[in-house]
C-alpha positions in Angstrom: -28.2 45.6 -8.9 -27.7 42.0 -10.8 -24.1 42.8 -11.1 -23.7 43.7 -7.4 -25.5 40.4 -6.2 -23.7 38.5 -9.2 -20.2 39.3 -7.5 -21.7 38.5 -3.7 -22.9 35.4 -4.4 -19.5 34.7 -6.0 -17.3 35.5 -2.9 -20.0 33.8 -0.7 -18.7 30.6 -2.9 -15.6 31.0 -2.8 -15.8 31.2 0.5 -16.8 28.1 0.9 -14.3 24.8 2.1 -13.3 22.9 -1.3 -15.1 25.2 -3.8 -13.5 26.6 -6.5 -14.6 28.9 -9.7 -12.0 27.0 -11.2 -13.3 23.5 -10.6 -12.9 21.3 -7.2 -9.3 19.8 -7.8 -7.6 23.4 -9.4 -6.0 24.6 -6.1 -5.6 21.4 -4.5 -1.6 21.3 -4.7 -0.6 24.8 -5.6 2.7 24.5 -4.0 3.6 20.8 -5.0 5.1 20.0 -7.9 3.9 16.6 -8.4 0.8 15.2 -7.0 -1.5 12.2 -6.4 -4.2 11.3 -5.1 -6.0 8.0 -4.7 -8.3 5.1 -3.3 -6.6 2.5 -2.1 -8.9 -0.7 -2.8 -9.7 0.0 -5.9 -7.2 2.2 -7.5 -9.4 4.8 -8.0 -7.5 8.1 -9.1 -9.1 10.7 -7.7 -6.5 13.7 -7.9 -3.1 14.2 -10.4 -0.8 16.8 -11.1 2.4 16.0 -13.3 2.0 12.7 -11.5 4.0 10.7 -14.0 7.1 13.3 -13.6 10.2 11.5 -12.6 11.9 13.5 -9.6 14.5 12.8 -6.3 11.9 10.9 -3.9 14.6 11.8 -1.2 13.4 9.5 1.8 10.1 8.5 0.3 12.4 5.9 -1.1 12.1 4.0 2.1 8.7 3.1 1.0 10.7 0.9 -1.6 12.7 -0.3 1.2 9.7 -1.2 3.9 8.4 -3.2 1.6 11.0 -5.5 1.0 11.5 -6.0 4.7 8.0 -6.6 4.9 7.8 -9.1 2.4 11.0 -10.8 4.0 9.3 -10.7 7.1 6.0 -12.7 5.7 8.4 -15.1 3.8 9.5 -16.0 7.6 13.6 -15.0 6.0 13.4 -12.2 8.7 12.1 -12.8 12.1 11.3 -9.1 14.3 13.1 -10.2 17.4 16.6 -11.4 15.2 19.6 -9.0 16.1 21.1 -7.4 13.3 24.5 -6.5 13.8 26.0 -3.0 12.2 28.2 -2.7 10.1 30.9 0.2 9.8 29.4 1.1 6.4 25.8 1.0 8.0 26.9 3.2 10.9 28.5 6.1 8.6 24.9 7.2 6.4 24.7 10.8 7.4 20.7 12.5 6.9 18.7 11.2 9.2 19.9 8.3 11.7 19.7 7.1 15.0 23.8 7.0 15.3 24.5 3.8 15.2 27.7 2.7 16.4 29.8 -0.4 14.4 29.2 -3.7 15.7 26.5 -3.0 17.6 23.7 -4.6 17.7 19.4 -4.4 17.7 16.5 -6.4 17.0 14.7 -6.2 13.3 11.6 -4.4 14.9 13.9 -1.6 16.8 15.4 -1.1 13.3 11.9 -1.4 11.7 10.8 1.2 13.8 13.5 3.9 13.4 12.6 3.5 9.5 9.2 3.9 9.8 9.0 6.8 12.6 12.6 8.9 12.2 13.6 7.7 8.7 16.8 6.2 9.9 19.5 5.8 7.0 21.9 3.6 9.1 19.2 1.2 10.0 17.7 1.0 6.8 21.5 0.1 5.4 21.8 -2.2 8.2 18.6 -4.0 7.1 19.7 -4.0 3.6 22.7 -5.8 4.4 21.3 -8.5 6.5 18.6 -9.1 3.4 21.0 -8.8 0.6 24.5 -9.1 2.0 24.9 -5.7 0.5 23.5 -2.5 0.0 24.1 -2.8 -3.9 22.1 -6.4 -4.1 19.3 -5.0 -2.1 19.1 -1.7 -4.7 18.8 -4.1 -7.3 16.1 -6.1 -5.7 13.9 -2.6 -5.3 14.3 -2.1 -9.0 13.4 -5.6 -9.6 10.4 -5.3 -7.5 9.6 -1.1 -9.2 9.9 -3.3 -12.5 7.1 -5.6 -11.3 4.8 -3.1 -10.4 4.8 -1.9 -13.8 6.7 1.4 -12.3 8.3 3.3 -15.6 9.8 6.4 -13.6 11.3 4.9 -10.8 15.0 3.9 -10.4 17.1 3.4 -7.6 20.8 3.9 -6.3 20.5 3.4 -2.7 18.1 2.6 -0.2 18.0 6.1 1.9 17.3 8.6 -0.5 20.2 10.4 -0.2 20.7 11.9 -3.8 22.5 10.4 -6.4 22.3 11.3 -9.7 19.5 9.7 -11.3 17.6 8.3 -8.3 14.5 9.2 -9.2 10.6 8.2 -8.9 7.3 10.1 -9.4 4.3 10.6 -7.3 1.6 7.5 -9.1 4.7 5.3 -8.6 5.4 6.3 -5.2 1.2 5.6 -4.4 1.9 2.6 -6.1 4.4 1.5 -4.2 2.5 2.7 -0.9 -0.3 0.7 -2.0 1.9 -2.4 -2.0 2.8 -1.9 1.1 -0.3 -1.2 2.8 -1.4 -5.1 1.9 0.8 -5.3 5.1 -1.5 -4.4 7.6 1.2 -4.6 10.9 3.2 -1.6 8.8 0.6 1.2 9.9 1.1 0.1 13.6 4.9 1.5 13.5 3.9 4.5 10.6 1.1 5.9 12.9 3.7 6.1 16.2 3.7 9.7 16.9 7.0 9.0 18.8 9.0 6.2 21.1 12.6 5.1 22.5 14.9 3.3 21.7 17.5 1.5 23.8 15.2 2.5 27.4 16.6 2.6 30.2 20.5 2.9 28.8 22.9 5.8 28.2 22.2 5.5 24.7 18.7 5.8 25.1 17.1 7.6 21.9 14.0 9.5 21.1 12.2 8.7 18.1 9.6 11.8 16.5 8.0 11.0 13.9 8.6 13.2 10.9 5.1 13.3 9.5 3.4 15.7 12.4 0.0 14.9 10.6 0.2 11.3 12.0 -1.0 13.8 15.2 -2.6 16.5 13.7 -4.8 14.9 11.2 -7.4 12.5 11.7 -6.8 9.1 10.4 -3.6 9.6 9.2 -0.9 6.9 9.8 1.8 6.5 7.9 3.6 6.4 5.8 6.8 8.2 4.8 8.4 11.5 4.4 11.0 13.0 2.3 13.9 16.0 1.9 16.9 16.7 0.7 17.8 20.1 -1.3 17.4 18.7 -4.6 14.2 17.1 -4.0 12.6 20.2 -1.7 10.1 18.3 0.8 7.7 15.3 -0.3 4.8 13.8 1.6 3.4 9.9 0.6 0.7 9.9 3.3 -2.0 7.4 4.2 -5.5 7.7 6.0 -8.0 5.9 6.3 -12.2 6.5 7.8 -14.3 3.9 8.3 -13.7 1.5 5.3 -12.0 4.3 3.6 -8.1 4.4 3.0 -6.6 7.1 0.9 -3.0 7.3 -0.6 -1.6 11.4 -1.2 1.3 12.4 -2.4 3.2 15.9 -2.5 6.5 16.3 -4.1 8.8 19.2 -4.6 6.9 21.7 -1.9 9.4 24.8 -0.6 8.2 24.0 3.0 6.7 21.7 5.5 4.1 23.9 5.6 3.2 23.9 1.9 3.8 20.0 1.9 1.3 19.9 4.7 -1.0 21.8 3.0 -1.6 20.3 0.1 -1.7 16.6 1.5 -4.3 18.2 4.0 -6.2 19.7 1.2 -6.3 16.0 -1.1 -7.4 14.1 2.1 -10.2 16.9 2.8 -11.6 16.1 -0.8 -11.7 12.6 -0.7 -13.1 12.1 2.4 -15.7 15.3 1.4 -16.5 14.0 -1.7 -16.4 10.3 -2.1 -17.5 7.3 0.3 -16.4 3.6 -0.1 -18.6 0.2 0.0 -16.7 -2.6 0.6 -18.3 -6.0 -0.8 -15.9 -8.4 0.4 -12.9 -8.5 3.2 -10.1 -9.6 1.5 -9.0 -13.3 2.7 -12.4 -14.2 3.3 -13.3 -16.9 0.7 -14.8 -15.6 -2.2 -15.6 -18.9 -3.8 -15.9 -22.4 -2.5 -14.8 -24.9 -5.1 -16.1 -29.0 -4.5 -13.7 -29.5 -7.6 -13.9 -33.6 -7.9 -10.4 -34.5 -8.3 -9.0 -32.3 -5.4 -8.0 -34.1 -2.0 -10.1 -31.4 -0.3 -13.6 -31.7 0.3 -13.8 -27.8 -0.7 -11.3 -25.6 -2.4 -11.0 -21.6 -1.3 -10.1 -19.2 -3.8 -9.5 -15.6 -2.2 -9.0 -12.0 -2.9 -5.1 -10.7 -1.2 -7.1 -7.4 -1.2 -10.7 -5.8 0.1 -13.4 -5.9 -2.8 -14.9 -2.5 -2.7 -16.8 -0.1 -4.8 -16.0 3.9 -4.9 -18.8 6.4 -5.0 -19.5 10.1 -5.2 -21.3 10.6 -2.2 -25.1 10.2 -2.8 -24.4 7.6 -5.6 -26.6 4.7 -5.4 -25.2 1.2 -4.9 -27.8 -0.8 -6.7 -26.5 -1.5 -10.0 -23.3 -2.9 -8.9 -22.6 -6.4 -8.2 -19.5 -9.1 -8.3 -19.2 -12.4 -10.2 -16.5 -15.3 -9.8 -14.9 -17.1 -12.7 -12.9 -19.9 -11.7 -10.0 -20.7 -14.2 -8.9 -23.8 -15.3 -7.2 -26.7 -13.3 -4.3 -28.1 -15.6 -1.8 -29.2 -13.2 -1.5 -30.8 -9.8 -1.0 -30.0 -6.7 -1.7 -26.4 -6.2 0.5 -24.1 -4.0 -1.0 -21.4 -2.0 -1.4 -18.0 -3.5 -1.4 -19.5 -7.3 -4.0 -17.6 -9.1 -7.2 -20.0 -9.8 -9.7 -17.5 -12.0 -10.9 -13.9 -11.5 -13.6 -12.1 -9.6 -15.4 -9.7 -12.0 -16.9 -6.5 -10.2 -19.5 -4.8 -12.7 -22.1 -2.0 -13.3 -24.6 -3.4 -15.1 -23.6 -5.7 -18.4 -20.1 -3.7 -17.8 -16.7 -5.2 -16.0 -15.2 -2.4 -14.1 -12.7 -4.3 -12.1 -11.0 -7.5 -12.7 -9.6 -8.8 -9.4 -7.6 -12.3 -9.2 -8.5 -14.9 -6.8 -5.8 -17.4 -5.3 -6.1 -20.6 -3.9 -6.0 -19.7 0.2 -4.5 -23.4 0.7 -2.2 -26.3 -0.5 -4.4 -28.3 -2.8 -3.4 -31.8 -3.4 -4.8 -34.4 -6.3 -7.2 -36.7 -5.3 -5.9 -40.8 -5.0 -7.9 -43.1 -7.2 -9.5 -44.6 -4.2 -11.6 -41.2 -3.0 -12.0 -40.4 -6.8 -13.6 -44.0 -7.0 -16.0 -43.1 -3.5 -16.5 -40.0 -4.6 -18.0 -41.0 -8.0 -19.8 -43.7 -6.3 -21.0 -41.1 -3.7 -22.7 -38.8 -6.0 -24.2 -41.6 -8.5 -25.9 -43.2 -5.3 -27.2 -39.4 -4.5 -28.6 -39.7 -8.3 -30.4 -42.7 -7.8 -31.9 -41.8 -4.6 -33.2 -38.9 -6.3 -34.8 -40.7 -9.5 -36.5 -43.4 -7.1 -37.9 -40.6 -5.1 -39.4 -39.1 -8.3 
């Protein structure tokens, strides 16, 4: 009788969404070869699988390549409505494309779009070219830029992700590079287009569909990129986000859609089943005010470029965490925007679980002798007052 209700009770469980005999995460990405899973303000890993494994990214590359346009784009180098004109080079990528033709030509946010919602190889060329004059300078600006994100399995040959013999990347690096990306906030509204036209109204006109269906099918879900080619099988780097919540999965090396599907269905299921997020600051509001005596300012800003936020099993309680700003040390004037200015310490307890630089949110100039003199003079008259009145 105990063994009878022994092996009930055990189907009733496995039964159940998530569960497994095997522990929560063991059939998470059964037909990936590389996965990842993780919490995109503060790193948190919740999910890997041969995650460090260096394998084709196929067009997952273009995550690579997003971001440099992106950051162009915030550097004001590259302006959305500019027109790009094709080049013949450009215009013969095969894969995926929107056939463009030679010499024509389309605005940086047309060419944005195709990258983002139909993984166009011609337009991400064309972009390349306008950025770096030439593919080739622009594949050595994404390996520059892998190399600063600390990536150790990533290196590129083009900027499609058409294969070439060791053009490789892994699935932390690819979340990494996804997590990069997402600090551009206007990148989701083209990633999340389920599908739009190009060149309305003409002869030419062309239908973009976006080639990550769970953009539609899945709540939350939008962006980022997907990948295939027949060396690298099909590969997923998908976003969501719930509330305050944003998520980065990754699936590489599934037979199918389907499977690839699957298993990035299955990693957003248990981190949005299993773990909520508190953020405790939005990033770019001022974390610190700074009335630093020799600055021209009256106050100085130092800011987070990212949300300040605290991952917890669901049910966890929130009290014991709390943040702390230490300002660094001012040795040289005048300050640029975006230098880092000190640290802001997020801790459990006695312990440091983050570290999270602050920058200067504005131009900071020195002081002249003449408000250095009134300001002294201001704050010794404050003194005085005060001793009189005691």
């Amino acid at each position: 009788m105990i063994r009878k209700v022994s092996i009930l009770m055990l189907i009733i469980f496995v039964m159940i969404p998530g569960f497994s005999v095997f522990g929560e995460e063991a059939e998470l990405t059964d037909h990936s070869s590389s996965s990842f899973l993780m919490e995109v303000d503060t790193g948190t890993v919740l999910h890997e699988k041969n995650a460090h494994k260096p394998l084709p990214p196929a067009s997952m590359t273009k995550l690579m390549t997003l971001l440099l346009i992106m950051e162009e784009i915030d550097q004001g180098k590259l302006t959305l409505s500019e027109s790009v004109r094709v080049s013949e080079y450009a215009a013969s990528m095969g894969g995926s494309q929107i056939f463009l033709e030679p010499n024509e030509e389309m605005s940086v946010e047309d060419l944005l779009k195709s990258i983002a919602i139909a993984s166009a190889n011609d337009s991400s060329v064309a972009l390349a070219e306008r950025i770096a004059v030439s593919e080739e300078n622009f594949v050595k600006r994404m390996n520059k830029r892998a190399k600063e994100l600390g990536l150790k399995n990533t290196t590129f040959k083009n900027v499609t992700g058409l294969h070439a013999e060791g053009h490789v990347s892994s699935a932390y690096d690819l979340a990494k590079i996804a997590q990069e990306l997402l600090k551009h906030d206007e990148i989701t509204s083209y990633t999340k287009i389920y599908e739009d036209y190009l060149r309305k109204g003409t002869d030419e006109e062309f239908w973009l569909v976006n080639t990550n269906k769970l953009v539609k099918f899945y709540q939350g879900v939008d962006g980022l990129k997907t990948g295939y080619t027949d060396e690298a099988k099909y590969g997923l780097t998908a976003t969501a986000k719930r509330g305050d919540m944003r998520v980065i999965a990754v699936s590489m090396g599934a037979k199918t859609v389907k499977d690839r599907n699957a298993d990035v269905t299955n990693m957003l299921d248990y981190a949005f089943s299993h773990y909520e997020l508190h953020k405790l600051h939005d990033k770019e509001t001022p974390l610190f005010t700074w009335s630093h005596l020799k600055s021209k300012q009256d106050e100085l800003n130092l800011v987070a470029d990212q949300n300040v936020s605290v991952l917890l099993s669901k049910g966890e309680e929130m009290e014991d965490y709390e943040t702390v700003v230490k300002p660094g040390n001012i040795d040289k004037w005048p300050i640029k925007q975006g230098e880092q200015l000190g640290d802001l310490h997020v801790k459990k307890g006695d312990t440091t679980i983050k570290k999270i630089p602050l920058y200067v949110k504005e131009d900071v100039e020195e002081a002249r002798l003449l408000k250095l003199f009134n300001r002294v003079g201001k704050f010794l008259h404050q003194g005085y007052k005060t001793s009189n009145m005691n």
